[in-house]
C-alpha positions as CSV (number, residue, x, y, z in Angstrom):
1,X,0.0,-42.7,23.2
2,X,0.1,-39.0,23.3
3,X,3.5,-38.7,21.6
4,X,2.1,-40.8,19.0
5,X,-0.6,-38.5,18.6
6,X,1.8,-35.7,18.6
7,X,4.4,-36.9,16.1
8,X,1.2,-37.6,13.8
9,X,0.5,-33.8,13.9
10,X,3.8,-33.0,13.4
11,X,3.4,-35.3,10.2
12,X,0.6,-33.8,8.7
13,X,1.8,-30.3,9.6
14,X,4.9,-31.1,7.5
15,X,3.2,-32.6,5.0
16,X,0.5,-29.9,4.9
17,X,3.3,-27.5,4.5
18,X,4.8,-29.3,1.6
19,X,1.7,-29.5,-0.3
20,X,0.9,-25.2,0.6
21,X,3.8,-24.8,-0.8
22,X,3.8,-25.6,-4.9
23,X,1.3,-23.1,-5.8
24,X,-0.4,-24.1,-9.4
25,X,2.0,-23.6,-12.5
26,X,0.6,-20.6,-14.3
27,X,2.7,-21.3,-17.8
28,X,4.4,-19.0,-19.4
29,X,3.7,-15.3,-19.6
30,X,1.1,-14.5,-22.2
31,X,2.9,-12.2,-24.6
32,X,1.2,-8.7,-24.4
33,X,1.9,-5.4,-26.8
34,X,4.4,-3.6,-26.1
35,X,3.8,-0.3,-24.5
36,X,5.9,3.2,-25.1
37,X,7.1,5.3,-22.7
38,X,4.7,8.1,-24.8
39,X,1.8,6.1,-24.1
40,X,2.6,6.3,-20.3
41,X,3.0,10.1,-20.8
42,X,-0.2,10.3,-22.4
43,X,-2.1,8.5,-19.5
44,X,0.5,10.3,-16.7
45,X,-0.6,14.1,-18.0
46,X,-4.2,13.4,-17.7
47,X,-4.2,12.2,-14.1
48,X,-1.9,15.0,-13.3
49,X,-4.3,17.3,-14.8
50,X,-7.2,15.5,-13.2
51,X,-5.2,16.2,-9.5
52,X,-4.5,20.2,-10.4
53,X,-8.0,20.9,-11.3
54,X,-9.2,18.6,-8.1
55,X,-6.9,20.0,-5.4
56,X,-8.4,21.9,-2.4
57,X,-8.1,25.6,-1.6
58,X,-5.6,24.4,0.9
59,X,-3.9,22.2,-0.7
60,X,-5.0,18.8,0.2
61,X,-6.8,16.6,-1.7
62,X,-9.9,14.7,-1.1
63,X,-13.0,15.4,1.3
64,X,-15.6,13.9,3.0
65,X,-18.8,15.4,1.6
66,X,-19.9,12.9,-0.5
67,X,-21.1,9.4,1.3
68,X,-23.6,6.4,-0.2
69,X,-26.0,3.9,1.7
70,X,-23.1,2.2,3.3
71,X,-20.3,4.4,4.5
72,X,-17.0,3.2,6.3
73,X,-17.1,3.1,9.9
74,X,-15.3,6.6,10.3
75,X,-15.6,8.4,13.8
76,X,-15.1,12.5,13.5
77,X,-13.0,14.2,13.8
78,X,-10.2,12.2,13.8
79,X,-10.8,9.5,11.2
80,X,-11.9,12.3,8.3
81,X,-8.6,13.9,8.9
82,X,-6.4,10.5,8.7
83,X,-8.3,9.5,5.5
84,X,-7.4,13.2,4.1
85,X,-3.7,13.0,5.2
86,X,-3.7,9.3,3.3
87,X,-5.3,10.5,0.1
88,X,-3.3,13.8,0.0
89,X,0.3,12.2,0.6
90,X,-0.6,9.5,-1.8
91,X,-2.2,11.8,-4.8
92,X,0.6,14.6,-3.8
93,X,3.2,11.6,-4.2
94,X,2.3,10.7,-7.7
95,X,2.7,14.5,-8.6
96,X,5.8,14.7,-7.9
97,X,6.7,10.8,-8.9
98,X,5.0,11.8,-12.9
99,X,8.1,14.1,-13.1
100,X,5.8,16.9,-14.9
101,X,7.1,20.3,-13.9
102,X,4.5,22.7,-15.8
103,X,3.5,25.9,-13.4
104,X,0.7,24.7,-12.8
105,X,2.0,21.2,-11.3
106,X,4.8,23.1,-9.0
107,X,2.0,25.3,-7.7
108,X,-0.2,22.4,-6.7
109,X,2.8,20.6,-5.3
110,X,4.3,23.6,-3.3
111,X,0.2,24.2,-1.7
112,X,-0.1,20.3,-0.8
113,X,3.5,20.9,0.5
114,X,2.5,23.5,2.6
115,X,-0.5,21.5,3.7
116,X,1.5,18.3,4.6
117,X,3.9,21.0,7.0
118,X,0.9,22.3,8.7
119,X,-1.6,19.1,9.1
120,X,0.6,16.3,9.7
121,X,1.7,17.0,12.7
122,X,-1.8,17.3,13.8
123,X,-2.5,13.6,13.1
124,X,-3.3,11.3,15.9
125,X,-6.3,9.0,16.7
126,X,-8.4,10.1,19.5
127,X,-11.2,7.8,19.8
128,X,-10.3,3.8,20.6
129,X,-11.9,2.4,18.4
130,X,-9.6,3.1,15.1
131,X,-6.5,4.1,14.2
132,X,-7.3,5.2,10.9
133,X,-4.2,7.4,11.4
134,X,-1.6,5.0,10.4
135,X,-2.8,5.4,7.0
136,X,-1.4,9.2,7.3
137,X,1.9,8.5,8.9
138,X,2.6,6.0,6.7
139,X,2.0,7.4,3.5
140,X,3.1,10.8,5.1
141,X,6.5,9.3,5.6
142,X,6.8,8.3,1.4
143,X,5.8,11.9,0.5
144,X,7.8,13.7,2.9
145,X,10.7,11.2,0.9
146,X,9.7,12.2,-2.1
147,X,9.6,16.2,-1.2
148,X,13.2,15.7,0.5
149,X,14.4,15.1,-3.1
150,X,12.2,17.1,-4.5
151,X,13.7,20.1,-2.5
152,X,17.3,19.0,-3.1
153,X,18.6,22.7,-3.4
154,X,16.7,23.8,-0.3
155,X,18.6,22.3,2.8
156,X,16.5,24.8,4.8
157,X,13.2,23.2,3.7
158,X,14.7,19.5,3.8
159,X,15.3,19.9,7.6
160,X,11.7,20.8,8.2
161,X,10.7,17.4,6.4
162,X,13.0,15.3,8.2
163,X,12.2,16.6,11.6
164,X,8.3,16.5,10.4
165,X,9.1,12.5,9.7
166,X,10.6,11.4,12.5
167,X,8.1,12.9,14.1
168,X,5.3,10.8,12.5
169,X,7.9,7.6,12.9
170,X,6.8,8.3,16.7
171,X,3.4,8.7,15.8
172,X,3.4,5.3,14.3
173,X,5.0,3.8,17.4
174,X,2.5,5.3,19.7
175,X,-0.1,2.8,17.9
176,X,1.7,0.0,17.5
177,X,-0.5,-3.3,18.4
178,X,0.6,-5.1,21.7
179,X,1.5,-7.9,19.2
180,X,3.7,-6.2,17.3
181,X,2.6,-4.8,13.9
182,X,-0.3,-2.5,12.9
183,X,-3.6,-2.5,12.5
184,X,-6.6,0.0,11.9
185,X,-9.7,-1.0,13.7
186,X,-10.4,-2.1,17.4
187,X,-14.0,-3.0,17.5
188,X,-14.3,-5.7,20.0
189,X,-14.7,-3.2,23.1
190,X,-12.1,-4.2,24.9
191,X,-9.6,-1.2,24.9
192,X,-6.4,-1.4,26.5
193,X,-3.9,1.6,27.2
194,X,-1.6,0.0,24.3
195,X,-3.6,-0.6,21.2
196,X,-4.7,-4.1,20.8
197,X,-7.1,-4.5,17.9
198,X,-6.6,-6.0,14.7
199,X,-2.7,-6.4,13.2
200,X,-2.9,-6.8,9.7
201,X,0.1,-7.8,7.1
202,X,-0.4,-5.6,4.7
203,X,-1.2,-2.2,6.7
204,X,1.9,-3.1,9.1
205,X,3.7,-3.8,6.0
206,X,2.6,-0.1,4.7
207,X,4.2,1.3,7.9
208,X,7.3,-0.8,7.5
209,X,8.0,0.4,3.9
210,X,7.0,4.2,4.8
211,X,9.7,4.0,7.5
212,X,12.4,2.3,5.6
213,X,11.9,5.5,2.5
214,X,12.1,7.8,4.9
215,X,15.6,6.1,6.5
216,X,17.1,5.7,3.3
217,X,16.1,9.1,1.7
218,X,15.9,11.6,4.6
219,X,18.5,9.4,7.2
220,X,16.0,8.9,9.8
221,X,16.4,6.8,12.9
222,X,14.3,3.5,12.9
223,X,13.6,1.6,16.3
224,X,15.0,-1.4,15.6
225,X,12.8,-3.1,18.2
226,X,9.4,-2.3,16.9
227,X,10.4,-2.8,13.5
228,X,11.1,-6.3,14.7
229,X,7.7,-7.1,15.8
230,X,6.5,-5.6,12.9
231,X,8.4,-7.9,10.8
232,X,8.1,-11.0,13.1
233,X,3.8,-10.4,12.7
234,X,4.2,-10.2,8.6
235,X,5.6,-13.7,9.1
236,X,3.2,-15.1,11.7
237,X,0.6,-13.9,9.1
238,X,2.4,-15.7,6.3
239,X,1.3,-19.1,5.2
240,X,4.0,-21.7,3.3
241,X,2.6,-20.6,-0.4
242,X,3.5,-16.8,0.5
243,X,0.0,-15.7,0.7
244,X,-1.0,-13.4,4.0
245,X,-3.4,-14.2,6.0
246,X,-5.8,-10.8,6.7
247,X,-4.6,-9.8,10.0
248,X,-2.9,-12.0,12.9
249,X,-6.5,-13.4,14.3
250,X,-6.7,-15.0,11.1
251,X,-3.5,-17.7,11.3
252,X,-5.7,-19.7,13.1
253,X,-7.8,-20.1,9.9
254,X,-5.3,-19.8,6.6
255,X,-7.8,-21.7,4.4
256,X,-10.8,-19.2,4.8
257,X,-10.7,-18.0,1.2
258,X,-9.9,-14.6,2.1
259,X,-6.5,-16.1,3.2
260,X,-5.6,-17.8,0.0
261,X,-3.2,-16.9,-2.7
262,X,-6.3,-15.6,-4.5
263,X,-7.2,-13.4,-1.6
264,X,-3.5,-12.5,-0.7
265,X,-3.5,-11.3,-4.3
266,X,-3.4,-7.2,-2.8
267,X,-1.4,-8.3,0.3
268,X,1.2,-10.5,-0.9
269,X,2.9,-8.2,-3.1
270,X,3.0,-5.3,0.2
271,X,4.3,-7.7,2.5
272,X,7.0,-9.7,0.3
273,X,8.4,-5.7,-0.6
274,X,8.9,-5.3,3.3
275,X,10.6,-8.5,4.2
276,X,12.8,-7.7,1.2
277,X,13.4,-4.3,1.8
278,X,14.0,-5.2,5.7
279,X,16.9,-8.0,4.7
280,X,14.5,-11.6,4.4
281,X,16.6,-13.3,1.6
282,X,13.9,-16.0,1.6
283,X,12.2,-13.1,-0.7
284,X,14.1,-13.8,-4.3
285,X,13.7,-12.5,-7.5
286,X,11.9,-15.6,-8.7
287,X,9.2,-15.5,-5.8
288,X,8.3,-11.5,-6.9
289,X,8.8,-12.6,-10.6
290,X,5.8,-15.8,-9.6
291,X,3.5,-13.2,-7.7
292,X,4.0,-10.3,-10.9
293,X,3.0,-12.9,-12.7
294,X,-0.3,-13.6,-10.5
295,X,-1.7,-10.4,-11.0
296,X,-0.4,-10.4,-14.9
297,X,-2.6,-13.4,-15.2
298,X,-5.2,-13.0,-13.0
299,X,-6.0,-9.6,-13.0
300,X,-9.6,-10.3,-14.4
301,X,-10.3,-12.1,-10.8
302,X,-8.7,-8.9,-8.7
303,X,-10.7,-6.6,-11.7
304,X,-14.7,-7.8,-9.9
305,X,-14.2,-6.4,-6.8
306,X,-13.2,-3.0,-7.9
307,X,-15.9,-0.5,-7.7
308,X,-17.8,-2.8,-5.6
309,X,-19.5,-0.3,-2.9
310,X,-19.4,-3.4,-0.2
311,X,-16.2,-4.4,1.7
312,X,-15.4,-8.0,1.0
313,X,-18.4,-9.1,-0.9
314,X,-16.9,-10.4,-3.7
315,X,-15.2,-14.2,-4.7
316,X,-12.7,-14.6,-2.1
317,X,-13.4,-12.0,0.0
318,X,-11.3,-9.7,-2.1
319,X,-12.4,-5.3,-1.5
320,X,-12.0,-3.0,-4.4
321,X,-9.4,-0.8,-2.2
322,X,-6.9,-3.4,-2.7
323,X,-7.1,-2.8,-6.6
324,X,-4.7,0.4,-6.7
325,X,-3.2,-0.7,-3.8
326,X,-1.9,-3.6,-4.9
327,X,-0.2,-2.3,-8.5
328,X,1.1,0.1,-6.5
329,X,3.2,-2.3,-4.3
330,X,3.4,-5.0,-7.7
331,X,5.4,-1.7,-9.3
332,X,7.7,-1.4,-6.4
333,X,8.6,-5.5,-6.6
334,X,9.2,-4.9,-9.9
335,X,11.8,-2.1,-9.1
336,X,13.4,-4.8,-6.9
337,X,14.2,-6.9,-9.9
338,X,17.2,-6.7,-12.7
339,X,16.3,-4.5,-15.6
340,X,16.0,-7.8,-17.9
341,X,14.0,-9.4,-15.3
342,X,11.2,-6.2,-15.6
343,X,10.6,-5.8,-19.2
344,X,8.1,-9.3,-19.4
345,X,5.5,-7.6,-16.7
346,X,6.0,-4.2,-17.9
347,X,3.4,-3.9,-21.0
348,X,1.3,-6.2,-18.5
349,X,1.0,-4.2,-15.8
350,X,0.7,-0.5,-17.9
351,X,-2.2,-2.3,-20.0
352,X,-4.1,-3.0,-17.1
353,X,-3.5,0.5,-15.7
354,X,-4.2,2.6,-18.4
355,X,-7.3,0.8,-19.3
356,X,-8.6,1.5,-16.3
357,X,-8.3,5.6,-16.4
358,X,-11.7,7.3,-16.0
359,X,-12.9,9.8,-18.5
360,X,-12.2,12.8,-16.1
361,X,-8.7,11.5,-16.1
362,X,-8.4,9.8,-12.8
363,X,-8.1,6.2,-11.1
364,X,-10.5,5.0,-8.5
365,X,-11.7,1.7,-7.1
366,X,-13.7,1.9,-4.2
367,X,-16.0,4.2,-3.2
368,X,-14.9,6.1,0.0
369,X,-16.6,9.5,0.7
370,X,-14.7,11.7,-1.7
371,X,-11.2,10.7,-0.9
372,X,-11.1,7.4,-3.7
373,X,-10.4,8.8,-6.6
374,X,-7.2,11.3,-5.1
375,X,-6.3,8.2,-3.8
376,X,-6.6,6.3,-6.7
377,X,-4.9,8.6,-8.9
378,X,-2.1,9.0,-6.6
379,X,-1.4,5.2,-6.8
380,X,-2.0,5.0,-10.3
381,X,0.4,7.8,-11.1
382,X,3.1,6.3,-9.1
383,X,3.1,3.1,-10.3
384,X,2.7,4.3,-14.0
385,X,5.2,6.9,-13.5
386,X,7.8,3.6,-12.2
387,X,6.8,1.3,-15.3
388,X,7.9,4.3,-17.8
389,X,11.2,4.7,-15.6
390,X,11.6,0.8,-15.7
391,X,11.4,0.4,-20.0
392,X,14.5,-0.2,-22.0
């Protein structure tokens, strides 16, 4: 009797599988006007302009002076200055990525340089709680990359940038989740010497692509071993229709509709780059040509939650953080795809982009003391700053 009962689980898990599996046919791509690589400039210069103007006296971008009624959980020091190191790499990133070399850019660009060389190494999380820090190293890994070439006649300069990368690859380590992977929050009290909160796909994901730049750009050393169980979580966390579950807790419950392809709409895109970056031919160019076309489509759905001041309230649990976020990572699938293969999603993705600029010039979409719209901006450029690079 009980091996009947198992072999009838087995059955239904196979069958379950099978059925996960054939995600709804979307149709075809709905044609879309075509965008020109002067229109991308257009919307590129303001944001740039909107980052100059916004930049600290010290170079970093972002602050945490303005709050609301609900404010994320965010214990001081520590938190304020991983959420500054996050918005500064990013927004100091997508300088640099726009390509715009006016005075006034390189200045802002050599004073967040300068920041990044003096705060970074600072980074750490203190209280047990979070580990809001992995948001620094991580992101503080791509824009160290990006300096690296940026200072391509300055070997001096390019050895203080490796040496301050590896050093944050040991950061990240030091915070790795006893699971393997990464998370950010560790709030059910029971605090162990080695972090064991929350692993999530897409922020262990984040640290796996932030390592990999900074191998293949600035030939740093990766531990193979942790980036392993960084890689075996992604999967745990994947179900059979390539969405990701939240964070590894959540396995145990892949239909909540957080955990859906709708849900996994900011998370899938993330976590498919890092398998494929990290070797998993399972990830092929017509699995991250089916997920562009997701957020083509369906952008409208992923559009409600943005600017939504409350965490998950929305259809399908979806946060307005994931909105930049997730066009960020969509650009870099794109990148991973033959030229021919880009030029469908391109006019989609710009459209959506650009029609989402604020008056001021920047990008935000969620409301985080005053760190959203650097943030924002800095994802926004990036990722508009790859679609012009991408057009034939």
């Amino acid at each position: 009797m009980p091996s009947t009962i198992s072999s009838t689980l087995v059955l239904f898990a196979a069958l379950t599988c099978s059925i996960l599996a054939k995600l709804p046919e979307l149709g075809p791509l709905p044609e879309a006007k075509p965008v020109r690589k002067e229109e991308l400039t257009t919307s590129i210069t303001r944001g740039v302009d909107y980052l100059v103007k916004k930049q600290n006296p010290d170079g970093s971008f972002g602050s945490a002076r303005r709050t609301k009624g609900l404010n994320i959980y965010a214990p001081v020091p520590e938190a304020h200055l991983a959420f500054l190191s996050g918005s500064s790499s990013l927004a100091l990133a997508g300088l640099i990525d726009s390509g715009d070399r006016r005075p006034e850019v390189i200045a802002a660009i050599e004073k967040g340089e300068e920041w990044m060389l003096t705060k970074l190494p600072k980074l750490r999380n203190v209280d047990p709680t979070t580990t809001y820090n992995i948001w620094g190293h991580a992101y503080g890994l791509r824009v160290l990359s990006a300096l690296h070439e940026y200072r391509k006649d300055d070997p001096t300069k390019q050895s203080r940038l490796k040496l301050l990368a590896s050093q944050q690859i040991v950061s990240l380590l030091k915070i790795e989740d006893i699971n393997g992977g990464w998370g950010y929050l560790d709030l059910d009290g029971f605090h162990t010497a080695h972090f064991s909160g929350l692993p999530t796909s897409f922020s262990t994901a984040t640290a796996l692509l932030g390592m990999k730049e900074a191998q293949e750009t600035l030939g740093t050393k990766l531990p193979q071993k942790q980036v392993q169980r960084g890689l075996d979580s992604i999967e745990k966390q994947r179900t059979p229709d390539w969405a990701f579950v939240y964070s590894l807790s959540h396995k145990y419950r892949p239909r909540y509709a957080i955990n859906r392809p709708a849900g996994s709409l900011g998370r899938s895109q993330v976590c498919m780059a890092a398998m494929r970056k990290f070797g998993d031919k399972r990830v092929t160019d017509e699995l991250l040509r089916d997920w562009l076309q997701r957020l083509c489509v369906r952008e409208g759905w992923f559009d409600i939650a943005r600017k939504r001041p409350v965490p998950h309230e929305t259809h399908f649990s979806i946060s307005g953080y994931f909105y930049y976020y997730g066009f960020y990572y969509a650009t870099e699938c794109l990148q991973m795809l033959p030229a021919t293969d880009q030029q469908p999603f391109i006019p989609h993705l710009a459209e959506h982009l650009i029609s989402k600029q604020e008056k001021d010039g920047s990008w935000w979409d969620y409301p985080l003391y005053d760190y959203h719209q650097p943030y924002g901006t800095g994802y926004a450029l990036t990722s508009l700053s790859r679609l012009r690079n991408a057009i034939r």
